[in-house]
LUMNUTOR-759194 format. One line per field, with one value per residue (C-alpha): residue number from 1; z, x, y. Coordinates in Angstrom, 3 decimals, always signed. Layout:
tormi = NUM; ...;
zz = Z; ...;
xx = X; ...;
yy = Y; ...;
//
This chain:
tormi = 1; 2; 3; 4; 5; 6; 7; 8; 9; 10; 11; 12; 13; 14; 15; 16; 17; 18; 19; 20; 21; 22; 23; 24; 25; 26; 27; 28; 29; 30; 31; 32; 33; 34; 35; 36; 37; 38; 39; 40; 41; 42; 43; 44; 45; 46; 47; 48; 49; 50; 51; 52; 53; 54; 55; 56; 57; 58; 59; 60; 61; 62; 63; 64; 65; 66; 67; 68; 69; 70; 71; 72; 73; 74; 75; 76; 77; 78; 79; 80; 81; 82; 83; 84; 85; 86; 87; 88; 89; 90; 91; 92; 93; 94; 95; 96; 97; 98; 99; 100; 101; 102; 103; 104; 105; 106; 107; 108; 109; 110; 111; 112; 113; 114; 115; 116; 117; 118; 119; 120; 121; 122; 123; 124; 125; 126; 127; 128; 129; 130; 131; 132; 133; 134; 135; 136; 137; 138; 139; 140; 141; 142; 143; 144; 145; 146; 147; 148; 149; 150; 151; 152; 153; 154; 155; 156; 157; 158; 159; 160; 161; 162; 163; 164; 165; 166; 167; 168; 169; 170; 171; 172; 173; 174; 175; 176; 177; 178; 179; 180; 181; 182; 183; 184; 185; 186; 187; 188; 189; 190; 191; 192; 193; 194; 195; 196; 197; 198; 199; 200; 201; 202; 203; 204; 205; 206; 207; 208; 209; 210; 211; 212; 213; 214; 215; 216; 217; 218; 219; 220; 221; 222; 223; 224; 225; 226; 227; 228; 229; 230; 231; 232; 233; 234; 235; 236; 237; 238; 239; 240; 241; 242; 243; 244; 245; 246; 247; 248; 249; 250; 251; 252; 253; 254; 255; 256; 257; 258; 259; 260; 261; 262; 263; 264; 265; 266; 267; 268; 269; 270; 271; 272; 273; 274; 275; 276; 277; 278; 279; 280; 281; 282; 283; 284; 285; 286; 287; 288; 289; 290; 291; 292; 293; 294; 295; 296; 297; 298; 299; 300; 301; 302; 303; 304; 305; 306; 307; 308; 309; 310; 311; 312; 313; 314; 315; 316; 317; 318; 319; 320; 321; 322; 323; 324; 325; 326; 327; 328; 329; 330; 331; 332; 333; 334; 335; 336; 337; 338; 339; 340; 341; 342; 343; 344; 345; 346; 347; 348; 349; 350; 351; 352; 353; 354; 355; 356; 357; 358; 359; 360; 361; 362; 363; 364; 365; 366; 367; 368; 369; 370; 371; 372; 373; 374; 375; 376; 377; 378; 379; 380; 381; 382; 383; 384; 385; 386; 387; 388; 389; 390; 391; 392; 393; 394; 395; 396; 397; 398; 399; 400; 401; 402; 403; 404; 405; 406; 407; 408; 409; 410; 411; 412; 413; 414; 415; 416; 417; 418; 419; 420; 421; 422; 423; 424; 425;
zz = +62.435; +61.373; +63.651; +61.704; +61.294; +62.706; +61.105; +63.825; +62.491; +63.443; +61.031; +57.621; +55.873; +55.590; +57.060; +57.238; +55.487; +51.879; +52.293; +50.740; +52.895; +51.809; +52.271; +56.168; +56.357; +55.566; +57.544; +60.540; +60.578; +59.698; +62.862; +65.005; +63.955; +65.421; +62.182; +61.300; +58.527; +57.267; +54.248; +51.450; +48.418; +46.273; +47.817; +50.813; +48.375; +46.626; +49.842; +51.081; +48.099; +48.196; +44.786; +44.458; +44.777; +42.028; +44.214; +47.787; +48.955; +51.976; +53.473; +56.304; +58.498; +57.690; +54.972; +51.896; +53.082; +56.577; +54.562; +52.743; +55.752; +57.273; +54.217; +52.555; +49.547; +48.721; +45.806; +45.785; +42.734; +41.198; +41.042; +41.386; +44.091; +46.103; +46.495; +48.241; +46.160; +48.429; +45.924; +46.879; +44.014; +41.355; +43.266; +44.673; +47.652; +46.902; +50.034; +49.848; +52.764; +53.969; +51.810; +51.913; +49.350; +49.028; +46.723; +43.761; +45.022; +48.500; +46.649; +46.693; +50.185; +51.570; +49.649; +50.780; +54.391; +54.136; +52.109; +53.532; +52.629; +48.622; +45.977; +44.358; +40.830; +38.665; +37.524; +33.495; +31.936; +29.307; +29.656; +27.062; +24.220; +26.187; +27.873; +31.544; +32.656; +34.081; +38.044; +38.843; +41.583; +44.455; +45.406; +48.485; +50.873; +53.665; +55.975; +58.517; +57.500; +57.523; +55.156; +52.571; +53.005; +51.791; +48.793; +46.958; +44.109; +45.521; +48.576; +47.658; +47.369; +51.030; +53.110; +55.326; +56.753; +60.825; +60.938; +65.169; +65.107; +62.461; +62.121; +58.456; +59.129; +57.144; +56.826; +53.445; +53.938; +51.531; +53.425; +52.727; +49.317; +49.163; +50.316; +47.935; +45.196; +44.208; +43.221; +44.216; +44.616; +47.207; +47.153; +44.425; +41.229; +39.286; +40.805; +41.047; +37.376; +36.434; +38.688; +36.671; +33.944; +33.753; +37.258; +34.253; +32.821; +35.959; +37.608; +34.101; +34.459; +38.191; +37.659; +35.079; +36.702; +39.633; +38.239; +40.303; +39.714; +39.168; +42.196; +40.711; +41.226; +39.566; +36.575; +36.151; +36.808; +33.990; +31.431; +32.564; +32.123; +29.699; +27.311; +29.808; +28.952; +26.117; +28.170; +30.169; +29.039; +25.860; +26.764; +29.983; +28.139; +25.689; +28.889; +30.356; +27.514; +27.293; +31.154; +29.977; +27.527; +29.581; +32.093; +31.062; +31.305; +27.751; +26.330; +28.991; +29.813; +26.219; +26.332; +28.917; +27.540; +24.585; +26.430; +28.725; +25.711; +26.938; +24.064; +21.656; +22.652; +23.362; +20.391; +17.709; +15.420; +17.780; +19.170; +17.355; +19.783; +16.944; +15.497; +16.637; +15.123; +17.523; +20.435; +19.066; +19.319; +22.632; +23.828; +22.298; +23.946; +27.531; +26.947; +26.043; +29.667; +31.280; +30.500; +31.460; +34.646; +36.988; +34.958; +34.217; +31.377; +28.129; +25.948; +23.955; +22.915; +19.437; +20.057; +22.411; +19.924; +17.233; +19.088; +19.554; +15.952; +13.210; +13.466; +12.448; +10.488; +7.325; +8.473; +5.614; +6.084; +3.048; +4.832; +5.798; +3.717; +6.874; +10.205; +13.025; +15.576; +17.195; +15.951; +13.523; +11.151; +10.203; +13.419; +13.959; +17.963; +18.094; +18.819; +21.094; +19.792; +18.857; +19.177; +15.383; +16.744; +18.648; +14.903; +12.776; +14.990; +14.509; +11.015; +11.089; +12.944; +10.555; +7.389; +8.618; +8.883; +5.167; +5.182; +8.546; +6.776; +3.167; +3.585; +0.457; +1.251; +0.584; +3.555; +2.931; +2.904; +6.112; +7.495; +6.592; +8.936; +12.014; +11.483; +11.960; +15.251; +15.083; +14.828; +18.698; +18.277; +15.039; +16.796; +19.735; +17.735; +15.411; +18.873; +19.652; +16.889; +14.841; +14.332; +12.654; +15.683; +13.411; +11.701; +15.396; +16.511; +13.228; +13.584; +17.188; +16.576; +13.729; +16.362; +18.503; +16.672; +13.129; +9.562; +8.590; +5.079; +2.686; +2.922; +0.118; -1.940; -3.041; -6.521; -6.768; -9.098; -10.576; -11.027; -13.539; -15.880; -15.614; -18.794; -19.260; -22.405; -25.347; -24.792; -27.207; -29.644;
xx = -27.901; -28.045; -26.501; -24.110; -24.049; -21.079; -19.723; -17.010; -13.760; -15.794; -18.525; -16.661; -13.956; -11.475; -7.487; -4.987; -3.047; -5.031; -4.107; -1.677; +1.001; +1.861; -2.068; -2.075; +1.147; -1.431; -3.938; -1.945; -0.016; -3.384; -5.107; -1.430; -2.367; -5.440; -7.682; -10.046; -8.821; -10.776; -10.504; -13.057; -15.374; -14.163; -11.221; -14.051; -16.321; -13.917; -11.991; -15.346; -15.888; -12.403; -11.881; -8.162; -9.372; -7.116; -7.287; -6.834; -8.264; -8.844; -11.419; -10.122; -11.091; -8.129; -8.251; -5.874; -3.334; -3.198; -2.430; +0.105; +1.687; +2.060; +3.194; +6.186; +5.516; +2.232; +0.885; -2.405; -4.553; -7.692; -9.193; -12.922; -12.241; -9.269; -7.613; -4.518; -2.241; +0.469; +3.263; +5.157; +7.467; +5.255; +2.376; -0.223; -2.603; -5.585; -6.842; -10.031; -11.205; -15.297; -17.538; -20.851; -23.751; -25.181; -27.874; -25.862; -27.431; -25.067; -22.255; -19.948; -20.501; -19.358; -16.672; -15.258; -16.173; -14.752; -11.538; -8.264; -5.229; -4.883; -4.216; -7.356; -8.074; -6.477; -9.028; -10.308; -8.868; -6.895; -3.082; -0.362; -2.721; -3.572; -6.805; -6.088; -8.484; -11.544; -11.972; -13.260; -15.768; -14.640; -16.569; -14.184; -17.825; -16.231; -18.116; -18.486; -18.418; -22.032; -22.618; -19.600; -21.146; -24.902; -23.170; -21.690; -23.394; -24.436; -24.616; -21.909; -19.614; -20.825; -18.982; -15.560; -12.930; -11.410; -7.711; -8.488; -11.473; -11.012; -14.467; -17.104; -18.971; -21.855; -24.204; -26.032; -27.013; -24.417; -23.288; -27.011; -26.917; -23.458; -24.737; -28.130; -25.965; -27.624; -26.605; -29.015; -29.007; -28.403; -31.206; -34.061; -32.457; -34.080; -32.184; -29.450; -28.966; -29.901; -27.290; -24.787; -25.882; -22.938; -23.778; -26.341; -23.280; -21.481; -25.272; -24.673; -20.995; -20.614; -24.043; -22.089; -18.515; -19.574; -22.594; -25.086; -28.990; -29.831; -32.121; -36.105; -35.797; -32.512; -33.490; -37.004; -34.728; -32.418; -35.196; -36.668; -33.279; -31.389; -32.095; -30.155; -26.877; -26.612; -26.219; -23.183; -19.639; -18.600; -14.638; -15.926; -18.004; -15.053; -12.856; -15.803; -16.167; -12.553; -12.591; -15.289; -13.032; -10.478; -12.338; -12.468; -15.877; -16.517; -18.739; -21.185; -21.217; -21.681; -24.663; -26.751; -25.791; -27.562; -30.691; -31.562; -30.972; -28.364; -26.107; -27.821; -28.244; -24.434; -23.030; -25.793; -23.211; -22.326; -25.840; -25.914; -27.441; -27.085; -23.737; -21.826; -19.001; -19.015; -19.462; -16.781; -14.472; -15.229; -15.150; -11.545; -10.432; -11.662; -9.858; -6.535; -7.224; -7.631; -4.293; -2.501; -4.746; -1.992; +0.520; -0.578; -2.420; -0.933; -3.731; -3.553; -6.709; -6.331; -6.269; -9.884; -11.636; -11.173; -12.111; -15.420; -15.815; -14.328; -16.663; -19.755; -17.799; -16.052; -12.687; -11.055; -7.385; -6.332; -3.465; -4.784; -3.699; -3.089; -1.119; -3.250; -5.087; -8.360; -11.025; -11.805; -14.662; -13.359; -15.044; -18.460; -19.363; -22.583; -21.438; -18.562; -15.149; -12.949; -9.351; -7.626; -4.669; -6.101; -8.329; -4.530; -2.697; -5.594; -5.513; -1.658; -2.369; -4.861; -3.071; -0.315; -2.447; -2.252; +1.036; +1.633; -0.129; +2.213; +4.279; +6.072; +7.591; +11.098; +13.756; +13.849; +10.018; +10.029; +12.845; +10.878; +8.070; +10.050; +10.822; +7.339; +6.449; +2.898; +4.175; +3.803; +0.292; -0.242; +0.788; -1.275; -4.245; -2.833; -2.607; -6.065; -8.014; -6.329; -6.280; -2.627; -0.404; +2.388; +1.966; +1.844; +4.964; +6.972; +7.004; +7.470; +10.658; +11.146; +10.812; +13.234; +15.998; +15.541; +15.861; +19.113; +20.389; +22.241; +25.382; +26.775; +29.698; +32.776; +33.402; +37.113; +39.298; +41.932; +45.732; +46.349; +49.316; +51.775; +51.882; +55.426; +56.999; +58.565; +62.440; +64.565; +66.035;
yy = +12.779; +8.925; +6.473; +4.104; +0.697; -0.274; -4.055; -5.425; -7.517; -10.689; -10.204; -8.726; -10.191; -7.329; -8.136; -5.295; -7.407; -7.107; -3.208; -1.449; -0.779; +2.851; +3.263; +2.077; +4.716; +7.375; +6.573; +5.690; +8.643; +11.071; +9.536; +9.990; +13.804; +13.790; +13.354; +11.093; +8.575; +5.950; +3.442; +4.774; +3.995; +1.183; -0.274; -1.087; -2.829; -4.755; -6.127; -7.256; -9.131; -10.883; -8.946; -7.095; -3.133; -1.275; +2.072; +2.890; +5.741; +7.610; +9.712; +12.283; +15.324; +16.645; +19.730; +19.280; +22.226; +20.329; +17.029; +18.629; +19.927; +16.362; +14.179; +15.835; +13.666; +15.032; +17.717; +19.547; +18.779; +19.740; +23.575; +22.331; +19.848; +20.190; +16.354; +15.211; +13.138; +10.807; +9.825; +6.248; +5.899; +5.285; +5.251; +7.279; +7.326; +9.646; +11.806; +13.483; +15.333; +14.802; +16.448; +17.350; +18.277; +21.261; +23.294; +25.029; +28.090; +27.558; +26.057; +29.070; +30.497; +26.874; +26.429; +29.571; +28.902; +25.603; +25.805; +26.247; +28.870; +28.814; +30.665; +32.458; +32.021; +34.667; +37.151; +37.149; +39.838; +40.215; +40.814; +41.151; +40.341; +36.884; +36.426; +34.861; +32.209; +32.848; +31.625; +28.432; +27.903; +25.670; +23.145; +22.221; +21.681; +20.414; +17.892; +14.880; +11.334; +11.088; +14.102; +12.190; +8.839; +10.217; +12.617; +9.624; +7.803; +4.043; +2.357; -0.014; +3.227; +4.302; +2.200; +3.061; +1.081; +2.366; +1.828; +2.031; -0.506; -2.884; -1.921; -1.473; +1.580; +1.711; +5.190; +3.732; +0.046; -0.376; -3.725; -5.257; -4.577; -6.041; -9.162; -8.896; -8.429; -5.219; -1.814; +1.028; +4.718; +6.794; +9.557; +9.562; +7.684; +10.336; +13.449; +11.687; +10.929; +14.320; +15.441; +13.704; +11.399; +9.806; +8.097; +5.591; +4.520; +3.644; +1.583; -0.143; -1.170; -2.022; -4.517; -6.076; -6.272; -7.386; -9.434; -7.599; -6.645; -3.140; -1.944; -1.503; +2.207; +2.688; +0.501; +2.665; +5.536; +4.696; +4.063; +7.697; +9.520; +8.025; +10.591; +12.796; +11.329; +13.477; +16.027; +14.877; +16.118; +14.585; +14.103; +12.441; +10.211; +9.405; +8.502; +6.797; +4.325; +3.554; +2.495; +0.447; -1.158; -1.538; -3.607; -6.944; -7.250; -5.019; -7.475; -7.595; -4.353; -2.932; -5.929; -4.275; -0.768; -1.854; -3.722; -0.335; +1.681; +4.063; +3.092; +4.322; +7.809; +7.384; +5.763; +4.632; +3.563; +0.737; +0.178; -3.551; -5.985; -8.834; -8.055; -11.293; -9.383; -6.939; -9.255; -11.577; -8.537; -6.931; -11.024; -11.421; -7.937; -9.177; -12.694; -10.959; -8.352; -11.577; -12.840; -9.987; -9.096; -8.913; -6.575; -2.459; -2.079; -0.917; -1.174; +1.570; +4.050; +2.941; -0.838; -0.245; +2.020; -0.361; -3.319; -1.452; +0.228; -2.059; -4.550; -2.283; +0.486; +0.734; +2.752; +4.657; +3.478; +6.224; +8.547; +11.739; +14.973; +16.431; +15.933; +14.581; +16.704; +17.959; +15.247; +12.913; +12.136; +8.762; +7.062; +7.509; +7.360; +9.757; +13.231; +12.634; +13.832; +11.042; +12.232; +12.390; +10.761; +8.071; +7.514; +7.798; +5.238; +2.977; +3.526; +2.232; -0.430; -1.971; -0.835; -2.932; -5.930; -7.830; -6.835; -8.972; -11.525; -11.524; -14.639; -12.895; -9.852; -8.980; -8.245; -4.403; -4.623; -6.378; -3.510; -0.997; -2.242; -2.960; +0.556; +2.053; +2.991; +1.299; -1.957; -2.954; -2.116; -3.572; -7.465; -6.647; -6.512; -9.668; -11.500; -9.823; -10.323; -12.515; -16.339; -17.448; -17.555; -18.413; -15.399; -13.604; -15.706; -14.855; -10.782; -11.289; -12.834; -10.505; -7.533; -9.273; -10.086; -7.877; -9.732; -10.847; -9.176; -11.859; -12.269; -10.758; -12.730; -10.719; -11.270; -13.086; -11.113; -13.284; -11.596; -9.069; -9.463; -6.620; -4.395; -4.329; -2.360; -4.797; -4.870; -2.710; -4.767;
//
């Protein structure tokens, strides 16, 4: 058992009033049923740094069928780990229950200690000609605060917020580290990226978002393991690196990517530490997130993956023979699948770009490309990457208000002269 640190309101920088308010209706009415509640992970670390947390979410005693039971607005998710989703409108609070860490070997006799009523996996057999899916192993390891505090990745991610105390508990030292600016493991680097390789990538990106140092450890740890991240799930990877791009901070973060050499066991195609091009583009994409930092993001896949690949690849922009689906060849990113469709709409959108750029083309030329469906895309990427905001401010008014056909002038026909038959004589 390891005594907290416990941070009182005078000495941390967190008000009530920099939470969400549908996220202090969850924890206050957890804790009015008798559960522990606190303010978890991210949203901690970023309100301590005066930084706008995109997530709340909340760590509780409570098991997921007992938070279901309380919030009427709430669904069950996940079949690995069992989470608590609070829907507001539009929003929603995530509510994990404590969790600790256990050996693989003890994995499944915890989780079915520890789980609550729920329905068991359906068996794999084969029925009507279909074969049903094979059960899933529950990880639902239930714990104390402590036990969740010392499972997650960094000490920065350790922290919790009390509703009841206004107080920053801290199991980690994650508050030190906060205020050395420095991201370091919890547990042996080593195991820990072995655990989960993709836990490199995220050292990588939260040193350069929040312009951190990597602790010794974890940066001799990375250099050690990053062979490893080969080895993590190639769709998680894929999502991974479009987070990246999504961040803002692309540029820098696909920098040190490059400089501890995890990039190019992930992606050697775009391992270029001197293409300007490529840091031109990823430095263009975070100046257009900037802009637009306070609305939701609708970057689309297509619009990040080409920000990160056109610079140092050729992309065939020939239509495909076939309709779009599964994976494409037509992006290189190491071995991780790059969805066909994301590949095709990206295709569009640069086929589309000379044609933006024609000062000459005809009105039914012009229709035909407010018609296609890629167009938004196509002027995000003008606006993006391009550098003739008339051009940009042209098809945007084009999108708005269409192209005018000529008016066409009807031909004035002059009175005919009645036929009338000669008179009889």
């Amino acid at each position: 058992m390891v005594a907290p640190t416990v941070i009182s309101r005078a000495d941390h920088a967190i008000s009530r009033q920099r939470i969400d308010p549908d996220a202090l209706k969850v924890l206050y009415r957890l804790r009015k049923f008798n559960h522990t509640a606190y303010l978890v992970g991210g949203g901690v670390r970023d309100l301590l740094l005066d930084r706008r947390p995109k997530d709340f979410d909340i760590g509780t005693s409570a098991h997921p069928h007992e938070v279901k039971r309380i919030f009427r607005n709430c669904w069950i998710i996940g079949r690995r780990f069992r989470l608590a989703h609070v829907k507001f409108g539009n929003k929603t609070i995530e509510v994990a229950t404590f969790r600790r860490q256990v050996s693989p070997d003890a994995a499944p006799a915890h989780a079915a200690a520890s789980r609550g009523p729920e329905r068991d996996a359906p068996p794999s057999v084969t029925r009507g000609g279909r074969r049903a899916r094979p059960p899933i192993r529950r990880d639902n390891t239930f714990g104390t605060p402590e036990e969740d505090a010392f499972r997650r990745d960094f000490t920065i991610n350790g922290l919790f917020y009390d509703i009841d105390t206004f107080a920053v508990i801290d199991y980690v030292g994650g508050m030190a580290d906060l205020r050395r600016r420095l991201i370091r493991c919890i547990g042996d680097p080593d195991e820990r990226f072995v655990e989960d390789p993709v836990r490199m990538l995220r050292a990588v990106a939260f040193a350069a978002r929040l312009d951190f140092r990597l602790h010794g450890p974890v940066r001799e740890g990375i250099a050690r393991q990053r062979a490893e991240i080969k080895n993590a799930s190639p769709a998680r990877l894929v999502e991974e690196l479009y987070k990246l791009l999504r961040s803002g901070v692309a540029a820098r973060i696909f920098k040190r990517l490059s400089r501890t050499g995890l990039l190019r066991h992930i992606a050697p195609e775009v391992n270029r530490p001197r293409s300007t091009a490529l840091w031109r583009s990823l430095e263009a994409l975070d100046a257009y997130r900037g802009r637009f930092d306070a609305v939701p993001d609708t970057l689309s896949n297509a619009i990040l993956l080409g920000s990160l690949v056109a610079p140092v690849q050729e992309i065939d922009l020939t239509p495909p023979r076939r309709d779009p689906g599964g994976t494409s060849s037509r992006v290189a990113l190491g071995d991780l699948p790059v969805a066909r469709r994301d590949v095709e709409h990206l295709r569009q959108v640069l086929s589309l770009q000379p044609l933006l750029r024609d000062p000459d083309l005809p009105p039914r030329r012009i229709r035909g490309i407010l018609a296609r469906a890629s167009l938004p895309d196509a002027l995000t990427w003008l606006e993006i990457h391009g550098e003739d905001p008339e051009t940009l401010a042209r098809w945007q008014d084009l999108a708005a208000h269409g192209v005018q056909a000529p008016r066409r002038r009807r031909r004035r026909r002059g009175r005919r002269r009645s036929r009338r038959a000669p008179a009889a004589e």
